[in-house]
DRENMAR-594904 format. One record per residue: residue in one letter; x, y, z negated of N, C-alpha, C in turn. Coordinates in steps of 0.2 Angstrom, whole numbers, plus 5000, padded with zeros to 4 digits. Each point is the difference from the previous one (the first is absolute). Layout:
AXYZXYZXYZ/...
***
This chain:
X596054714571500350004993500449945000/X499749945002500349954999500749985004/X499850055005500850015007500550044997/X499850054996500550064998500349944993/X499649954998500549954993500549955004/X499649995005500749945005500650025000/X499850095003500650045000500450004997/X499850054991500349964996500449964999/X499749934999500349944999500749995004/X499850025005500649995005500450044998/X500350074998500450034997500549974994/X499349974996500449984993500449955004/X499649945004500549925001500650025003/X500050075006500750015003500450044996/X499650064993500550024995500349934994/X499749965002500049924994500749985004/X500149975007500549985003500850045003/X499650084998501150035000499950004993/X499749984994500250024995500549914997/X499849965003500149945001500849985002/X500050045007500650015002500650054996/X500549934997500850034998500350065003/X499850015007500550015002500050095002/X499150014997499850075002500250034995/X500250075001500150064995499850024997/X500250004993499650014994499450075002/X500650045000499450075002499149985006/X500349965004499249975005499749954996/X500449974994499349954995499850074996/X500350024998499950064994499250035003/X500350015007499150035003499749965003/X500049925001499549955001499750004994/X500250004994499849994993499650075000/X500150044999499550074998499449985008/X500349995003499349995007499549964996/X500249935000499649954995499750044996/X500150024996499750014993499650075004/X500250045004499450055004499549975003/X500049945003499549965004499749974995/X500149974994499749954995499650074999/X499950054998499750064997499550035006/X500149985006499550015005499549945001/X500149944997499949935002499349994993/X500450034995499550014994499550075000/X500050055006499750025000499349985004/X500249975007499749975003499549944997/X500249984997499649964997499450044991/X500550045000499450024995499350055002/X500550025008499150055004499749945002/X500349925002499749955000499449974997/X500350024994499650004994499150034998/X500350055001499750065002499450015004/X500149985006499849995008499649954998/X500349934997499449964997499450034997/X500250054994499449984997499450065003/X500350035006499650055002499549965004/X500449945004499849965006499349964998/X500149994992499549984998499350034999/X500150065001499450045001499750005006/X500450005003499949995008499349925002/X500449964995499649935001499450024998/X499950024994499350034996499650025005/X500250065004499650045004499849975005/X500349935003499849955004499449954999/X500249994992499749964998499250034998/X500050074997499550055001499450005004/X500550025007499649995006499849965001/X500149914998499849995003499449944995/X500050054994499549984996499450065002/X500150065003499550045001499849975008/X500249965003499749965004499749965001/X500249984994499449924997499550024997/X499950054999499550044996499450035005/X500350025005499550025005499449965003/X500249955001499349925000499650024993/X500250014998499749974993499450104998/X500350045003499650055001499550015004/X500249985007499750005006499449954997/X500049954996499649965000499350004993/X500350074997499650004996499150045000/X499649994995499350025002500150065000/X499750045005500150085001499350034996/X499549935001499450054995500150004995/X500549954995499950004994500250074998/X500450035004500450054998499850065002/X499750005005499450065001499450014994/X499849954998499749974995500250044992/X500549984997500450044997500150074999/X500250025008500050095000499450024999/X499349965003499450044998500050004992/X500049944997500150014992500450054998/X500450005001500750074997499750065002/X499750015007499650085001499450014994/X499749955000499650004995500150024992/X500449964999500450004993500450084999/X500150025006500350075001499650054997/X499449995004499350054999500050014991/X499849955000499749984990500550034997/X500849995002500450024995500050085000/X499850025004500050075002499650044996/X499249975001499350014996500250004992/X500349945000500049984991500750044996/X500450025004500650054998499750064997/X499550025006499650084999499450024996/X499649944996499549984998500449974991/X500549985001500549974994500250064997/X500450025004500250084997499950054996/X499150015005499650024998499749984991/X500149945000499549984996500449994993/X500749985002500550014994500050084997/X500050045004500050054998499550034997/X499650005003499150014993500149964994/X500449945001499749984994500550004996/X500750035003500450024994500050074995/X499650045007499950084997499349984996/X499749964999499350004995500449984994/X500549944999500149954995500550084995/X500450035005500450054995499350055000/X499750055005499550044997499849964992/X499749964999499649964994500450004995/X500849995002500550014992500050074999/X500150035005500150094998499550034996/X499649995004499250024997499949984992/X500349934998499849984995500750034994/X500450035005500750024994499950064997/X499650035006499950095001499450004994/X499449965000499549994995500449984993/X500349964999500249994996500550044994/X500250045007500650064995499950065002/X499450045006500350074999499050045000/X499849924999499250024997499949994992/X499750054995499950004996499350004998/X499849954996499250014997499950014993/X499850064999499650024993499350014999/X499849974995499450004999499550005008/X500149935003499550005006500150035002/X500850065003499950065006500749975001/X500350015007500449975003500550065003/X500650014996500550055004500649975004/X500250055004500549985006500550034996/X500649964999500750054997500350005006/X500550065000500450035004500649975001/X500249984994500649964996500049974995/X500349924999500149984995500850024995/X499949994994500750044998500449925000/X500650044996500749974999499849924999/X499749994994500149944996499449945005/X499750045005499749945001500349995008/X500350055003499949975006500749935000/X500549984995500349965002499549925002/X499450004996499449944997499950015011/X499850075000499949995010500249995002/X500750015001500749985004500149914999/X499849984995500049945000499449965004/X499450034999499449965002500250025007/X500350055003499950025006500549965005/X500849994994500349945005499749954999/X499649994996499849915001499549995006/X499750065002499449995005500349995006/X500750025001500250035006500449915003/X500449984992500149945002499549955002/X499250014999499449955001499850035006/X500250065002499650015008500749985004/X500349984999500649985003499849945002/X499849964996499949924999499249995005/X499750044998499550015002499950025009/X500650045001500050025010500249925000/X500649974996500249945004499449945002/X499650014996499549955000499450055006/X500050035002499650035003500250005008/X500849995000500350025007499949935001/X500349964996499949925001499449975003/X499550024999499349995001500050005007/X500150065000499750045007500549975006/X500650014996500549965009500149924999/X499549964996500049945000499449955006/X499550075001499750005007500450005008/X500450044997500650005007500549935002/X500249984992500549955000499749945002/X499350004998499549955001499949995009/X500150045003499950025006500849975004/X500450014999500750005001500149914999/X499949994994499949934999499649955007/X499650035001499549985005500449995007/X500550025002500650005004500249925001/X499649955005500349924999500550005003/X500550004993500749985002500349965004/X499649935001500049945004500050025004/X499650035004500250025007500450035001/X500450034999500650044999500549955000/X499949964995500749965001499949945006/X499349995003500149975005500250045008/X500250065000500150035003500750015000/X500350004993500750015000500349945003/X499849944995500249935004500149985008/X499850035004500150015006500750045003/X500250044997500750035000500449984998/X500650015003500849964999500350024993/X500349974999500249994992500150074996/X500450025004500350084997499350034999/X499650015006499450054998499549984995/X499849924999499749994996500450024993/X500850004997500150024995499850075000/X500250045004499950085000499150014998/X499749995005499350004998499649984993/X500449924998499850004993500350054992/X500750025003500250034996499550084999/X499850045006499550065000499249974996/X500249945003499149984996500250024993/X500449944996500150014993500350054996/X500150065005500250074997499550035000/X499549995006499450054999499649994994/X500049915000499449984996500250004993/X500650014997500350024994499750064996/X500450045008499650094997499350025000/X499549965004499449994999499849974994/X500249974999499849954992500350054994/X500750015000500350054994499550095000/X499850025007499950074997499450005000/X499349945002499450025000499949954992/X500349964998499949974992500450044996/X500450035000500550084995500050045003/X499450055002499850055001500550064997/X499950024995500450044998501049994995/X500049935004501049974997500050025008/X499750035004500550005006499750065004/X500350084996499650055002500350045004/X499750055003500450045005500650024999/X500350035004500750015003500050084994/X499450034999499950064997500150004992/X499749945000500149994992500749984996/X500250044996500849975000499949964994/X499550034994499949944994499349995001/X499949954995499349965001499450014997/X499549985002499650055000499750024992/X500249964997499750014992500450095000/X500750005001500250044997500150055004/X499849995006499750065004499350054996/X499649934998499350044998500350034993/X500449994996500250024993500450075002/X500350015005500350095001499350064999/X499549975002499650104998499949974991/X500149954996499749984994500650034995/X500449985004500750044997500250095003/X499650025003500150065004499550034994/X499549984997499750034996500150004991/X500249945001500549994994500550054998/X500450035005500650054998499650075001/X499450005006499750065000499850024992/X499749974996499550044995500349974996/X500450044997500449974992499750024994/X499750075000499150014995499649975001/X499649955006499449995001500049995006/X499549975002499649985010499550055000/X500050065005499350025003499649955003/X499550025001499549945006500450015005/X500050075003500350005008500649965001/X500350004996500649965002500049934997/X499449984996500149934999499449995009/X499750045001499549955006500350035006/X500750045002500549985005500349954999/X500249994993500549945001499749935003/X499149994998499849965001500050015009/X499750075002500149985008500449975003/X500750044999500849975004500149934997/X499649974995499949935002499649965003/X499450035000499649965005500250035006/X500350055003500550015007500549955002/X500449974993500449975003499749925001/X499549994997499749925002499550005008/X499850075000499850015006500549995005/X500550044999500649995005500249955002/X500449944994500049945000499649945005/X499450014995499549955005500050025009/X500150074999500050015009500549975003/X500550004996500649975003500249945001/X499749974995500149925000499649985005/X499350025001499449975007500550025003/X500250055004500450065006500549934999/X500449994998500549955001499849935001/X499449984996500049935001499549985008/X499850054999499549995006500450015009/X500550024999500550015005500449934998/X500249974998500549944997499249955004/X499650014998499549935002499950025008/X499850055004499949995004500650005005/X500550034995500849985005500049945001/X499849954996500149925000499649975006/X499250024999499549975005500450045007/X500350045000500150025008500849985002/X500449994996500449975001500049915002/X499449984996499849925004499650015006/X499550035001499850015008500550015004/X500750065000500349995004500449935000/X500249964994500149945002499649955005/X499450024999499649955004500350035007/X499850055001500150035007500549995002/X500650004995500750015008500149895000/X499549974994500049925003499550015006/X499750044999499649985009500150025005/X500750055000500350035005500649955003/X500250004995500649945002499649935002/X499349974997499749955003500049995008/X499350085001500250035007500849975005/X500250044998500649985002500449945002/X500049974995500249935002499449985004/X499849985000499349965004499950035005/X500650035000499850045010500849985002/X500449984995500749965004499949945005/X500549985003500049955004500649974996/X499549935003500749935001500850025001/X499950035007500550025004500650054994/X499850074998500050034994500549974994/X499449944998500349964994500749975002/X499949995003500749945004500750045001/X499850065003500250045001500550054992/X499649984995500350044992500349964998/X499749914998500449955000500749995005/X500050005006500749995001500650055001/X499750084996500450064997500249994992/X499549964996500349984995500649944999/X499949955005500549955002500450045001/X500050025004500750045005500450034993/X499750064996500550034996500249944996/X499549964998500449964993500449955003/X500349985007500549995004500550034998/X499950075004500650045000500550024993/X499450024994500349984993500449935000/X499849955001500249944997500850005004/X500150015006500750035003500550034995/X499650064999500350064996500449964992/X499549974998499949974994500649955001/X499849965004500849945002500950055000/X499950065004500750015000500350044992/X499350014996500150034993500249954996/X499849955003500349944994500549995002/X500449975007500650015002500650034998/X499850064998500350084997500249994992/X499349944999500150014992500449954996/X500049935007500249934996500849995002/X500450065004500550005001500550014994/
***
């Protein structure tokens, strides 16, 4: 590039020197002049891929610089405890088990104790309004009339809004054994591991750290502000669709039978719910634990690895990193050249 500007140059100074000359024909200034201003337009091209070249070139230095920080990084792996970190995976295997146990036992347990909490309200609404007592004998009505089921549809949304309240306090419980477990994860040793890693990777690695450990924190403490992909509204107003399905059903009155469907298809859908939220978080927590093992493992692969390099090897990477950032720095000289003309 910088020989193709000499060129140039030289064009202009010998179209500069007949334009100089009195004695040449106007019609061969006429076109030293249009030459000129077509070189100056090639002259200012050259320098703005100049431009250009630079700031590509500068990447190029990065990727030098790169290497030769994932170089200096390799001592500093090669050198680290291998049992601490064998150490750790056993904890994680283990931490793996429990979260497994306590996901399937959690579940489990949410779910009983949601289906007792609404059986209890149902039972007590169903007594209340579709059992009648005269004189110490106790009748079952078929249906309530007009005037009172709106008094049920009231008591009935408000249950539905406290079994609501009531799953969140129940799923909390239960996945706060797992989160208790995930906590237990000594992040310290993780970042003395990343520490060992050349710059870039340590940011890359912390940044998956502080993502994983965000969405661990946000969906095992709001369980239900962060619900499946199935749910399109939330779950209050999930459970209030069969309250309102019965509401426009019986504009005379409630049967029993379709007041204790309605109650089922919502103890179905908090069934459902709970299954999903364990089914989800219990795959999020053991993604995490087996995502950190394989971090340990591919540190102890590349450990391996280096620590079976040679001297020879090293010296051998170092005077490939010289060499290019040589060759750059050539390149880089004739671009300035190109630019300061």
């Amino acid at each position: 590039m910088n020989e193709y500007l000499k060129v140039f140059q030289a064009i202009t100074q010998f179209s500069d020197r007949l334009l100089a000359d009195e004695y040449k024909s106007v019609e061969i200034k006429q076109s030293a002049t249009h030459l000129n201003l077509d070189v100056e337009h090639c002259v200012d091209e050259m320098k703005q891929s100049a431009l250009r070249l630079k700031k590509l070139l500068e990447v190029c230095f990065k990727d030098i610089s790169q290497a030769e920080d994932v170089w200096n990084s390799k001592p500093r792996i090669a050198e680290a405890s291998p049992v601490e970190v064998w150490e750790q995976i056993g904890e994680l295997s283990g931490c793996d088990v429990r979260i497994r146990s306590l996901g399937k036992q959690g579940k489990y347990d949410a779910v009983v104790k949601a289906r007792k909490a609404w059986s209890d309200k149902t039972t007590k609404l169903k007594n209340q309004w579709f059992l009648w007592d005269k004189n110490y004998q106790v009748f079952q009505r078929d249906t309530i009339g007009f005037f009172e089921q709106d008094n049920l549809h009231k008591e009935l949304r408000s249950e539905v809004n406290y079994q609501a309240e009531r799953v969140v306090l129940i799923v909390e419980n239960e996945l706060n054994l797992i989160f208790k477990e995930l906590q237990s994860i000594d992040i310290e040793k993780i970042e003395s591991c990343i520490e060992c890693f050349d710059l870039h990777s340590q940011l890359r690695f912390r940044e998956r750290l502080q993502s994983i450990g965000g969405e661990i924190v946000s969906k095992f403490t709001e369980p239900l502000k962060y619900l499946p992909e199935s749910y399109a509204k939330n779950f209050k107003e999930t459970l209030k669709e069969p309250v309102e399905t019965l509401v426009h059903k019986s504009k005379l009155g409630i049967s029993l039978s379709d007041f204790e469907e309605s109650c089922k298809v919502i103890g179905s859908l908090v069934d459902d719910l709970i299954l999903e939220i364990f089914e989800e978080r219990v795959k999020l927590a053991i993604h995490t634990v087996e995502k950190t093992i394989m971090f340990y493992n591919n540190f102890l692969e590349k450990q391996a690895r280096y620590q079976q390099e040679t001297v020879q090897e090293r010296v051998a990477e170092k005077d490939w990193m010289e060499y290019q950032r040589q060759q750059l720095k050539k390149i880089e000289q004739y671009i300035e050249a190109v630019i300061s003309h």
